[in-house]
C-alpha positions as CSV (number, residue, x, y, z in Angstrom):
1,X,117.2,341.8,6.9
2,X,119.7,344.4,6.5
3,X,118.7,347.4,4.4
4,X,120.9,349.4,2.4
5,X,120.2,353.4,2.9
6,X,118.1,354.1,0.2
7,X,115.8,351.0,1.2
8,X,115.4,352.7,4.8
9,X,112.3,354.9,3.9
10,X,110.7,351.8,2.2
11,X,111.2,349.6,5.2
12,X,109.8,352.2,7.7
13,X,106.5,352.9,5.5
14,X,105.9,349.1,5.2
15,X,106.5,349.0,9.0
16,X,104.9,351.6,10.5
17,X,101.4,354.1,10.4
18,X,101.6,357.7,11.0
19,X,99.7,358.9,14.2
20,X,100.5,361.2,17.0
21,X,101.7,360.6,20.2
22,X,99.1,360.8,22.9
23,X,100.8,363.4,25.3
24,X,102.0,365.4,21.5
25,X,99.1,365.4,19.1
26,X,100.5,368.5,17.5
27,X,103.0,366.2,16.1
28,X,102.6,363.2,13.6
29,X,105.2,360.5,13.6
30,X,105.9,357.3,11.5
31,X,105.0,354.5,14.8
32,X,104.8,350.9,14.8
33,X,101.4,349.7,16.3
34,X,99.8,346.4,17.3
35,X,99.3,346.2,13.4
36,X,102.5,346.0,12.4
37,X,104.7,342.9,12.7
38,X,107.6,344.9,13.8
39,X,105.7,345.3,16.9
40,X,105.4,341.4,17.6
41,X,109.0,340.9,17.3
42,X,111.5,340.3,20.1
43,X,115.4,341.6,20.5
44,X,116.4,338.6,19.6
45,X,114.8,338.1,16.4
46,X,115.3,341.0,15.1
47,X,119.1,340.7,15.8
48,X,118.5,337.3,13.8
49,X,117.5,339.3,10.8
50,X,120.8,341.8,11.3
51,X,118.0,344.4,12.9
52,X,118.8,346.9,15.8
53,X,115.8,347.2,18.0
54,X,113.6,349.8,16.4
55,X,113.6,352.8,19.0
56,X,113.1,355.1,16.3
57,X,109.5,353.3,15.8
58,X,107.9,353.9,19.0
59,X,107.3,357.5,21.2
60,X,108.5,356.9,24.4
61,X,107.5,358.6,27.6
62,X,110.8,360.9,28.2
63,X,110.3,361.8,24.8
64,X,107.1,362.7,25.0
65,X,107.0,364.8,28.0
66,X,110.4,366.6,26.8
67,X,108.1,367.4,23.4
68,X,105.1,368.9,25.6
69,X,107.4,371.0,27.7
70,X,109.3,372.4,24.6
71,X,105.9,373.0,22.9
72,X,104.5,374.7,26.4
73,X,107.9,376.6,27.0
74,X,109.0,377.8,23.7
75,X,111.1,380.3,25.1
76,X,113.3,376.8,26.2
77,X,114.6,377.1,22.8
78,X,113.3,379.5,20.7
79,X,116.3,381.7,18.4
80,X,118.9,378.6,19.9
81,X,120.9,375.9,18.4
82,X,120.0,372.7,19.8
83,X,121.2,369.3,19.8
84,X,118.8,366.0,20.7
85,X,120.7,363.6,21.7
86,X,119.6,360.0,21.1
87,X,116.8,361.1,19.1
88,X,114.9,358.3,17.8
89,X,111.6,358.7,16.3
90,X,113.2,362.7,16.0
91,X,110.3,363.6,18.0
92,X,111.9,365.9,20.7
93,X,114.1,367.5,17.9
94,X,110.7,368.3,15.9
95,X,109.2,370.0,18.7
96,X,111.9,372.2,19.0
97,X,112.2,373.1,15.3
98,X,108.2,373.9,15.5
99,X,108.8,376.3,18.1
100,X,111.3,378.2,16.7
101,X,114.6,377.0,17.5
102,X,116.8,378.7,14.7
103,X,118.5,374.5,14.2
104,X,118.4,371.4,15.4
105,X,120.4,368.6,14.8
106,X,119.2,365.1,15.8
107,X,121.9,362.6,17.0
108,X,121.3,358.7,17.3
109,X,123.7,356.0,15.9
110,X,121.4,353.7,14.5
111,X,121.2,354.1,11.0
112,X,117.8,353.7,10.3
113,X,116.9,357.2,12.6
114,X,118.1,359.5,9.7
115,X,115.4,357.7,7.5
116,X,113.2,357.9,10.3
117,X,114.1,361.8,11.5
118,X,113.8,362.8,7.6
119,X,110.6,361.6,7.1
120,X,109.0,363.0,10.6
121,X,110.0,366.4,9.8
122,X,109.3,366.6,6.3
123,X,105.9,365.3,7.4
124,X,105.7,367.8,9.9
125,X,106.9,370.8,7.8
126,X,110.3,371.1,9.4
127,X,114.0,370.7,9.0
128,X,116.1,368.6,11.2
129,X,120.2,368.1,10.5
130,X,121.0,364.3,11.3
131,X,124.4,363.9,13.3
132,X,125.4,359.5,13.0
133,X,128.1,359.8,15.7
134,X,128.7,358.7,18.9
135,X,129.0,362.4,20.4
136,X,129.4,361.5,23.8
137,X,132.0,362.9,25.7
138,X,132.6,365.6,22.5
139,X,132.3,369.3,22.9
140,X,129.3,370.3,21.0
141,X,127.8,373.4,19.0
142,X,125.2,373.8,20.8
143,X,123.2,376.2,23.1
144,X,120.9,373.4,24.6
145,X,121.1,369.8,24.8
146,X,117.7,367.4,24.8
147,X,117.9,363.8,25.7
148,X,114.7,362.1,26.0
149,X,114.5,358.6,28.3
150,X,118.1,358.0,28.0
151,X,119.1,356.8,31.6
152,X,117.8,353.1,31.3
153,X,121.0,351.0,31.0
154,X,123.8,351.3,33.9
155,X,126.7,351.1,31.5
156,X,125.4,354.3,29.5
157,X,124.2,356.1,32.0
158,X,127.9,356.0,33.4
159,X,128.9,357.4,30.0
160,X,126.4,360.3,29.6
161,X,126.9,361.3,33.5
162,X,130.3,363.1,33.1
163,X,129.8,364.2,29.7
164,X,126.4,365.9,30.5
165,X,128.2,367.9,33.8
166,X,130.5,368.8,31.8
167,X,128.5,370.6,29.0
168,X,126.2,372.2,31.6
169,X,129.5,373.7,33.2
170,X,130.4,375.1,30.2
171,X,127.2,376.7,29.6
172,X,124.8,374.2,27.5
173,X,121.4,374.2,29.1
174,X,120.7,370.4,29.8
175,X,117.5,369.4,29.5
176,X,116.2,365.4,30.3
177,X,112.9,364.1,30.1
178,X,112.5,361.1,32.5
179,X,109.8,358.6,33.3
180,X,111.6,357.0,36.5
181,X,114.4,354.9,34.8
182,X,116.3,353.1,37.4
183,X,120.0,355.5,36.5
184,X,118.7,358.9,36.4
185,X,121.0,360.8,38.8
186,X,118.6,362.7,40.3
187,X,120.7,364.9,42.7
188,X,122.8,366.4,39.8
189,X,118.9,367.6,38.6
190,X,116.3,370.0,39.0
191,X,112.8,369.3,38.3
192,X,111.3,371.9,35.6
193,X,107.7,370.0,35.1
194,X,106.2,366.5,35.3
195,X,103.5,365.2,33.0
196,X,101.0,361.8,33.5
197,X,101.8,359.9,29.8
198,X,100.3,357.7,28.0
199,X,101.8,354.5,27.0
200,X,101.4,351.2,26.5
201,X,101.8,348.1,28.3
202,X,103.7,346.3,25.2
203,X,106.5,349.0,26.5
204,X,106.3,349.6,29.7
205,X,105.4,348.3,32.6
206,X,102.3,351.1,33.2
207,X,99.7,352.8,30.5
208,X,100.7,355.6,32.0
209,X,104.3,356.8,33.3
210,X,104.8,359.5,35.5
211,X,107.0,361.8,33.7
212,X,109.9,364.5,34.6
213,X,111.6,367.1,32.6
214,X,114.7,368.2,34.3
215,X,117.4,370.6,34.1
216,X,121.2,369.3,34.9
217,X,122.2,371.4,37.3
């Protein structure tokens, strides 16, 4: 099933029930649940039906504890321009607008996050800008970057390493929530907070994940 744009927001009400995030619960997202078929459905079928997997449907734990130390810390990104990187859901970017970030622009490549980001912060009384390209290795506007559980694939990990050292050299404040991927490089970090989250087994491998915001340092 491939969706033209303005059949997006359709497809993610019919898919999905707003709730809040167990670790956020100051912030209401669009989420697929146990009641929703997009739950039920593997990789590989939705790739049959011309679907990427639906990250933008689901809080994960990096995202989550990123959220709850940007809603704990304001001052992280209060009066700044921020970018979240890989933003699904737009959850991380939403925090950041509620605490008084002056913008935030939410970057993912899958087409249905825009639909998905819009409709989170409209429901949750903020703005988000929406960014579609494949930023990485760019120079970027930006006075902080967020990137919530982004170091679970080798090949991408090897991408954002480089990039990320090079925008904390030049001055961006770094910020990564992780909940013990396998390709966080942990000796180019330094551990700001850690956070016991929620999830759920469907997902991971836990119902809870031990959680770490980090600076790149």
């Amino acid at each position: 099933m491939r969706c033209a744009p303005d059949r997006f927001e359709d497809f993610i009400h019919a898919n999905t029930a707003f709730a809040a995030p167990p670790h956020v619960p100051e912030i209401g997202l669009h989420l697929a649940d146990e009641a929703h078929e997009l739950w039920h459905r593997t990789e590989e079928e939705l790739a049959e039906i011309g679907l990427p997997p639906p990250f933008w449907a689901f809080a994960w734990a990096g995202g989550q504890g990123l959220a709850r130390y940007l809603l704990d810390n304001p001052e992280t990104v209060r009066g700044k321009h921020v970018l979240d990187f890989a933003t699904g859901s737009g959850l991380v970017a939403i925090a950041a607008m509620k605490v008084g970030a002056a913008s935030v622009t939410a970057c993912d490549i899958d087409a249905f996050c825009e639909a998905a980001v819009r409709l989170n912060a409209a429901a949750n009384g903020v703005t988000v800008a929406f960014e579609d390209r494949d930023l990485i290795g760019e120079d970027i506007d930006a006075d902080v970057l967020l990137a919530g559980d982004v170091f679970y694939d080798n090949g991408f990990a090897g991408r954002l390493v480089p990039w990320f050292a090079r925008l904390a050299e030049g001055g961006t404040s770094v910020l990564v929530g992780d909940p013990g991927r396998s390709y966080l490089p942990r000796e180019k970090l330094t551990k700001l907070a850690e956070y016991q989250v929620p999830v759920t087994r469907a997902l991971e491998d836990a119902e809870v994940k031990r959680t770490t915001v980090w600076r790149w340092t």
